[in-house]
SEZAKOL-760522 format. One line per 8 residues: number of its first residue (from 1); their letters; for each residue x, y, z of N, C-alpha, C. Coordinates in pm, whole numbers. Example, Ala and Ser with C-alpha at 12.3 -4.5 7.8 and 13.67 -1.06 7.14 Angstrom:
! SEZAKOL-760522
1	AS	1319 -569 780 1230 -450 780 1320 -330 780 ~ 1285 -225 708 1367 -106 714 1290 3 787
//
This chain:
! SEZAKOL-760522
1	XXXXXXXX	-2767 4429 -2437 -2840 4316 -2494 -2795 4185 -2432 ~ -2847 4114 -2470 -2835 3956 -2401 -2887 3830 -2514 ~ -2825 3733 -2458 -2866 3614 -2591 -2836 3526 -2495 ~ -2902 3372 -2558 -2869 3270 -2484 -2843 3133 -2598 ~ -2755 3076 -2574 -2684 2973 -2684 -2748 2831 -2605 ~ -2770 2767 -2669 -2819 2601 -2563 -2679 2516 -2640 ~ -2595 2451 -2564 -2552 2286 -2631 -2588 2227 -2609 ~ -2518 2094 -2673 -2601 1992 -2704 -2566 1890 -2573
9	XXXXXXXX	-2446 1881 -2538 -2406 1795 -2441 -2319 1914 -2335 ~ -2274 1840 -2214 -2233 1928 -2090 -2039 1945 -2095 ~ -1980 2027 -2041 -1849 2026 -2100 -1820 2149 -2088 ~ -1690 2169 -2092 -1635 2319 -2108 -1587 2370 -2214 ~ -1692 2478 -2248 -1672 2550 -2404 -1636 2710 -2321 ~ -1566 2769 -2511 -1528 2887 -2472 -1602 2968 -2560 ~ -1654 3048 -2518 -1740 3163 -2585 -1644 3299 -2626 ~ -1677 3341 -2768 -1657 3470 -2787 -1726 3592 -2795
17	XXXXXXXX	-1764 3721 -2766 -1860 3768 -2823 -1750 3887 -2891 ~ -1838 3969 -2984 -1789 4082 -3073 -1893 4156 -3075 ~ -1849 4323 -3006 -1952 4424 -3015 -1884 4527 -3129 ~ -1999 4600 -3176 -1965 4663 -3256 -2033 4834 -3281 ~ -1999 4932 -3297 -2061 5052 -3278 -2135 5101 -3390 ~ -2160 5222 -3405 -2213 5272 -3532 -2107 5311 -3613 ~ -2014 5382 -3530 -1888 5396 -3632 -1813 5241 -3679 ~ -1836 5154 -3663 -1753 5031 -3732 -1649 4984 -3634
25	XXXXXXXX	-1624 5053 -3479 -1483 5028 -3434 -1550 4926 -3331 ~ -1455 4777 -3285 -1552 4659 -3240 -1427 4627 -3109 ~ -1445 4527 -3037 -1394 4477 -2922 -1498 4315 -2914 ~ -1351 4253 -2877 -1399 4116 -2875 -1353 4054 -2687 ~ -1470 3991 -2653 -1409 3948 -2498 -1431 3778 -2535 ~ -1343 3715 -2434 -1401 3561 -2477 -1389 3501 -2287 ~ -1434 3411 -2292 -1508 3349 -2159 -1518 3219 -2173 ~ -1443 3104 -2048 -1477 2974 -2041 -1592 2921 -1961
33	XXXXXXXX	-1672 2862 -2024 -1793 2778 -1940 -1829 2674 -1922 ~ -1859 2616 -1795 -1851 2557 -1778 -2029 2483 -1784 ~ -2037 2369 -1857 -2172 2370 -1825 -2204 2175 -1766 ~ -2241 2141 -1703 -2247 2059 -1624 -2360 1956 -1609 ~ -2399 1817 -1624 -2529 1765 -1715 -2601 1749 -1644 ~ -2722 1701 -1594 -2822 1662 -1527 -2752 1600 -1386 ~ -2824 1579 -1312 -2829 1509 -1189 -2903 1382 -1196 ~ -2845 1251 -1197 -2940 1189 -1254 -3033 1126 -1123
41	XXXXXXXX	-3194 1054 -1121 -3267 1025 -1028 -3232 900 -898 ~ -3066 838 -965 -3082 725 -895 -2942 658 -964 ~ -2871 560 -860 -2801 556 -950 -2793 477 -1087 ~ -2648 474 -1152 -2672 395 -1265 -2628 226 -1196 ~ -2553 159 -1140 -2641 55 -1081 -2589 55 -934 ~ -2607 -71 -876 -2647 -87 -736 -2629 -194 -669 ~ -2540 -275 -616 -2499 -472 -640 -2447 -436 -506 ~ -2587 -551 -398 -2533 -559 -245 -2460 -642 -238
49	XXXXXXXX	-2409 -712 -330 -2308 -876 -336 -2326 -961 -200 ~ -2451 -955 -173 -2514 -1078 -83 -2524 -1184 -121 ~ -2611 -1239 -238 -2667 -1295 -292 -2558 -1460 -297 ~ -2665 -1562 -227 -2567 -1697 -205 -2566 -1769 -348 ~ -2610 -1739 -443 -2584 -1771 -590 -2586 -1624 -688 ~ -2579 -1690 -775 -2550 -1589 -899 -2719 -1593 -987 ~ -2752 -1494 -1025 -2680 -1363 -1058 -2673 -1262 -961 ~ -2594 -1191 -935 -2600 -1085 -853 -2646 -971 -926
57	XXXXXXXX	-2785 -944 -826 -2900 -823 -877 -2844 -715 -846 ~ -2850 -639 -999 -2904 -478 -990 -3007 -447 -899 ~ -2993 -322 -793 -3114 -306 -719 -3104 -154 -792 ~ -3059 -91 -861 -3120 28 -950 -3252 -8 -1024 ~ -3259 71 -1109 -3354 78 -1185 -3367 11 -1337 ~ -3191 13 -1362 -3172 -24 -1467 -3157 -161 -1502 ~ -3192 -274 -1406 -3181 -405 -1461 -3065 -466 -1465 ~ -2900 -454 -1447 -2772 -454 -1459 -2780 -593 -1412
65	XXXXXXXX	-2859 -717 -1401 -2754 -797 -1326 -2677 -888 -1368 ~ -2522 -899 -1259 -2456 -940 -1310 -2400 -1092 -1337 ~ -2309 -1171 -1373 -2249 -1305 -1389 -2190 -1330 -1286 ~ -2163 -1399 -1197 -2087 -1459 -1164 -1946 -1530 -1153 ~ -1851 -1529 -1158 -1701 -1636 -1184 -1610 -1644 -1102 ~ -1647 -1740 -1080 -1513 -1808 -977 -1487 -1715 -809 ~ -1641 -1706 -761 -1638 -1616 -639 -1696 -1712 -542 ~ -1682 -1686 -441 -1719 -1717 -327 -1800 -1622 -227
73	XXXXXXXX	-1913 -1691 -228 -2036 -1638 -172 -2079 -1656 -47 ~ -2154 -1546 51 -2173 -1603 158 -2054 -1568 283 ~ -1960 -1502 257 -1869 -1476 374 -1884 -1379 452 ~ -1855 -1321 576 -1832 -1242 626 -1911 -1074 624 ~ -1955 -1031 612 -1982 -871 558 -1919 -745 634 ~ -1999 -647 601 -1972 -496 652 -2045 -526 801 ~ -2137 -566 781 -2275 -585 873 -2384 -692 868 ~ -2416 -745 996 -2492 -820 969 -2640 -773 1019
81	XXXXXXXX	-2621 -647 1089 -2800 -601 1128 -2810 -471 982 ~ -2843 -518 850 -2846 -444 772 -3001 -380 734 ~ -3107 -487 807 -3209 -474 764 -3217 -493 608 ~ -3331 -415 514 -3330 -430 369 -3257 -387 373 ~ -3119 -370 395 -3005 -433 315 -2939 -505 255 ~ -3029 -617 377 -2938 -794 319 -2874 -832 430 ~ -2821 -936 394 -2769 -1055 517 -2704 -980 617 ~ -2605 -880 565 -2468 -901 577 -2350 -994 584
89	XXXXXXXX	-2396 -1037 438 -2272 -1176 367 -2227 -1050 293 ~ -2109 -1095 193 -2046 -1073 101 -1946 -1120 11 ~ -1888 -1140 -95 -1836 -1193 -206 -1695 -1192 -135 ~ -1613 -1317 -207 -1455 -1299 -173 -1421 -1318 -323 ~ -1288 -1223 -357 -1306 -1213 -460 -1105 -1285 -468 ~ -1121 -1350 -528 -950 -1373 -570 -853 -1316 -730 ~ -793 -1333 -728 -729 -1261 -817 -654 -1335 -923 ~ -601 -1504 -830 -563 -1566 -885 -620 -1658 -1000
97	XXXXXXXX	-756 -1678 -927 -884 -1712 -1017 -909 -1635 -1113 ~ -929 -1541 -1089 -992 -1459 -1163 -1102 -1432 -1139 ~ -1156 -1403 -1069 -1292 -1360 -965 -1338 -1238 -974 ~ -1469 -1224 -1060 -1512 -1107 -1102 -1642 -1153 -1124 ~ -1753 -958 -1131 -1899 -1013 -1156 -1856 -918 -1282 ~ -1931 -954 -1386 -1924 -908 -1521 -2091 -880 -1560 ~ -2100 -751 -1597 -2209 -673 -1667 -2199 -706 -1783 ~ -2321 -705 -1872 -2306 -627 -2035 -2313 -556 -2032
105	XXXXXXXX	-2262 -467 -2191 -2259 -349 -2208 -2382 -300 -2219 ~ -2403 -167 -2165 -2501 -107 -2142 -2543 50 -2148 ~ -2597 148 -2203 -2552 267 -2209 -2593 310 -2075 ~ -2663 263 -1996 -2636 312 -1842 -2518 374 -1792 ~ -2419 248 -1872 -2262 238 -1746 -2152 343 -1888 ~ -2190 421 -1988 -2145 512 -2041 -2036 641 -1952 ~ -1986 685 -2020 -1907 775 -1958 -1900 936 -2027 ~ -2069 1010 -2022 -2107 1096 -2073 -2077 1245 -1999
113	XXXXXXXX	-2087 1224 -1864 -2100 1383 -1812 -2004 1316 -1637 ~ -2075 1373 -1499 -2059 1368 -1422 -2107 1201 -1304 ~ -1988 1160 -1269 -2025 1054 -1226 -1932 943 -1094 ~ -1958 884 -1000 -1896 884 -902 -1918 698 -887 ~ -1790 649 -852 -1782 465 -839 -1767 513 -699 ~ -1796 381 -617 -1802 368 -503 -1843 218 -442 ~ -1746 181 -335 -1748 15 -303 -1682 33 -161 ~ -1726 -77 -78 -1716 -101 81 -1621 -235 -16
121	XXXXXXXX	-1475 -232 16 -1371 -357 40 -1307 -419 187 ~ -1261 -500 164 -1228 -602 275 -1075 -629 186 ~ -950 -558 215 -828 -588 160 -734 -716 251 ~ -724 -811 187 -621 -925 229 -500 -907 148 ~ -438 -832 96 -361 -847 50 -311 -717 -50 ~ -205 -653 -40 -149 -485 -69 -88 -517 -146 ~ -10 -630 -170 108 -623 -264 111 -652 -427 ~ -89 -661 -442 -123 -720 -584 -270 -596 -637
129	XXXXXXXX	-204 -558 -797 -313 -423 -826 -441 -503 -811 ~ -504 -462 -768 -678 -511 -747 -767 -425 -819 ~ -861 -436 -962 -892 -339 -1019 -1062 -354 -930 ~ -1155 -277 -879 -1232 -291 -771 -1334 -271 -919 ~ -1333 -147 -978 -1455 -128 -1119 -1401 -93 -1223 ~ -1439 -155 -1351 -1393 -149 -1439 -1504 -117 -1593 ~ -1454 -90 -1685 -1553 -75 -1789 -1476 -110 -1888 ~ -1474 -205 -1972 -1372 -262 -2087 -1427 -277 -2197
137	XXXXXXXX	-1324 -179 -2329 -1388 -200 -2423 -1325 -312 -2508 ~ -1323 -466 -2582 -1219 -536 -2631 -1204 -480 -2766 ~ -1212 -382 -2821 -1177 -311 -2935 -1096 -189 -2845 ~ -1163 -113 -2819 -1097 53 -2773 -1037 30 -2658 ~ -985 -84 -2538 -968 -66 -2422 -1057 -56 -2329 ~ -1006 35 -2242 -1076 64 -2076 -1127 165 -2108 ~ -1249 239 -2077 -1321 329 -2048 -1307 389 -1920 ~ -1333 328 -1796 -1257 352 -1674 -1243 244 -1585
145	XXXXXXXX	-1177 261 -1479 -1102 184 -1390 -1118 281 -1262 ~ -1106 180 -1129 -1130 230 -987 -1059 79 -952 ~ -995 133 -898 -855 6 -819 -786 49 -725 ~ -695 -63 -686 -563 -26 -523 -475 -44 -670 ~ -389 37 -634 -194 11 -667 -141 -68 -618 ~ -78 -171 -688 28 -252 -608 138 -206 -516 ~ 186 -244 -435 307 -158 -337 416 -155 -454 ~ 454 -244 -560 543 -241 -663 552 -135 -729
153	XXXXXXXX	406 -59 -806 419 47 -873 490 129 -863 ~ 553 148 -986 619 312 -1035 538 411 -1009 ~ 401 383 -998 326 554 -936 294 529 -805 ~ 338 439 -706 321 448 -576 208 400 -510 ~ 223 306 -416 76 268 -351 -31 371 -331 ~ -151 300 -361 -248 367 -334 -336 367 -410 ~ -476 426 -420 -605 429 -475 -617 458 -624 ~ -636 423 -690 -634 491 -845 -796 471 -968
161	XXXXXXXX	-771 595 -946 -927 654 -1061 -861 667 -1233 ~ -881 612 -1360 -883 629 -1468 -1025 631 -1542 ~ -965 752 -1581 -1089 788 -1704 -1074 815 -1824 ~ -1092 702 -1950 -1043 736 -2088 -1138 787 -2185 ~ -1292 770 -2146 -1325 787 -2267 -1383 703 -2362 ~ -1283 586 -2359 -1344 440 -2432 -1201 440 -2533 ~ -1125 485 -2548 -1011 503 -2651 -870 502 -2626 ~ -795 377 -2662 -657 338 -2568 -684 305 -2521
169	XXXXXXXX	-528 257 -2427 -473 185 -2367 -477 218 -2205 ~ -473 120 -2080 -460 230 -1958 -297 315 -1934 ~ -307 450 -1867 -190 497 -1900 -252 618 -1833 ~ -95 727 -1801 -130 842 -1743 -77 940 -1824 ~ 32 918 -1969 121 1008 -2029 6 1096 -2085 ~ 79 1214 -2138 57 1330 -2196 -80 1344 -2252 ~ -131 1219 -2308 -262 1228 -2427 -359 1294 -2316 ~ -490 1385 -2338 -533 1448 -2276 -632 1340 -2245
177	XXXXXXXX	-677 1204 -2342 -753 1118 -2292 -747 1058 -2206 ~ -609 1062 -2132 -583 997 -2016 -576 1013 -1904 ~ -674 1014 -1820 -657 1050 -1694 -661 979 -1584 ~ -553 1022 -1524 -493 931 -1422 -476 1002 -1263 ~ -579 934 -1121 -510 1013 -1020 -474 892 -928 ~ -424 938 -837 -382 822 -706 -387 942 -554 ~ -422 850 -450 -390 872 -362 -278 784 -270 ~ -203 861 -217 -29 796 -208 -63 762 -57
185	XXXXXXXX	-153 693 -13 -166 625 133 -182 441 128 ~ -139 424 231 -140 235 259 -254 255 297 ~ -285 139 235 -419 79 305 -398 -19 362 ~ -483 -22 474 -464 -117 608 -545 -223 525 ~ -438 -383 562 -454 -540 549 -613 -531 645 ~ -695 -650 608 -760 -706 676 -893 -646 771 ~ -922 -493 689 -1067 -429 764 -1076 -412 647 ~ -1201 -319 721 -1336 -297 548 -1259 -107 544
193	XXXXXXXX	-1269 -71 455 -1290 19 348 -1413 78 272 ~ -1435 221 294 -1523 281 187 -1428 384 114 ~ -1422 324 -37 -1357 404 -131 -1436 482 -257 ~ -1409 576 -262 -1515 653 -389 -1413 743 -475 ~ -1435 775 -589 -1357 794 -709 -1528 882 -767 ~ -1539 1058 -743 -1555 1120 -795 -1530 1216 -931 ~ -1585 1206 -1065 -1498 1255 -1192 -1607 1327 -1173 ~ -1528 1471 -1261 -1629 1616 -1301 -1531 1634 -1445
201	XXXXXXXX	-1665 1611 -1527 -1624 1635 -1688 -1639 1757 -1707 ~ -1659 1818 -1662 -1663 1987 -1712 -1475 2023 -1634 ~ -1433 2010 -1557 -1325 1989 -1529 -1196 1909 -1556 ~ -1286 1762 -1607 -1203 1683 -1667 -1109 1634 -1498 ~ -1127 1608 -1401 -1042 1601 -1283 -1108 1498 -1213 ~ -1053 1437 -1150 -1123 1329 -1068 -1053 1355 -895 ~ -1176 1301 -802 -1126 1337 -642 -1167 1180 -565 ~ -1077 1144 -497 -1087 1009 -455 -1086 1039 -302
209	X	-1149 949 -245 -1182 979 -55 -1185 833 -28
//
């Protein structure tokens, strides 16, 4: 015989089944599955950080665009034969300022199933944590984070993916809400960078390139 169970959301559940005979004598097997959510059509957003004023447009679908503060517009890019791409300008972002584009909250930028950050940087400077994406809750904390490590850190230079959930503090100890990876390489001062921070919630694991 055969059956089929639907859930409700994607994740790794464990199944039991129990067979049983005519005489009453039974055997139980159990099984982890993994089940894995949609693919979604596009992403959830999309910011060429061209743009010589603010706001800097969402080019998804979802409308995301963002604020502006204390950036500097108009510098340098990846490229300048981008076609519809855009200029090839791009944002300088400081740290000391405080130089960031800020979203509202949005259930777009949720942290439900399977999902991947990704950004072209221009690093001037290794020796200060640079958080590149962030999702902040001012009640529950960070939801997630995509950043460089300072060369200072106790967990060692390099790339770092967190994924909480929406609950606590940032952190890598024991709580299973916390997940924390790094990749333990320098990054070279003064070229561009493509960094990506892949999470799989049915795994719960994240892979950074």
């Amino acid at each position: 015989p055969s059956f089929e169970y639907k859930y409700d959301n994607s994740g790794l559940f464990s199944a039991t089944v129990r067979a049983t005979d005519n005489d009453g004598a039974s055997d139980t097997a159990s099984v982890d599955i993994g089940v894995a959510g949609a693919i979604s059509s596009g992403p959830s957003v999309f910011y060429r950080f061209n743009e010589s004023t603010g706001p800097s447009i969402d080019y998804s679908n979802n409308g995301l665009d963002g604020q502006l503060f204390n950036i500097d517009t108009g510098v340098s890019g990846i490229s300048k034969n981008q076609g519809d791409w855009g200029s090839g300008e791009a944002y300088s972002f400081n740290a000391s300022d405080q130089s960031k584009v800020e979203v509202g909250d949005d259930p777009a930028l949720d942290v439900t199933q399977n999902f991947t950050l990704a950004s072209w940087v221009y690093i001037r400077e290794s020796s200060q944590e640079q958080i590149i994406i962030g999702k902040d809750d001012d009640t529950n904390g960070r939801s997630y984070t995509f950043g460089i490590l300072d060369s200072s850190s106790v967990k060692g230079r390099g790339v770092q993916c967190y994924v909480n959930g929406g609950s606590g503090n940032v952190g890598d100890g024991g709580d299973p809400n916390h997940v924390f990876h790094k990749l333990n390489s320098k990054l070279a001062k003064n070229t561009w960078h493509h960094l990506a921070c892949s999470w799989n919630s049915v795994e719960e694991n994240a892979s950074i390139y």
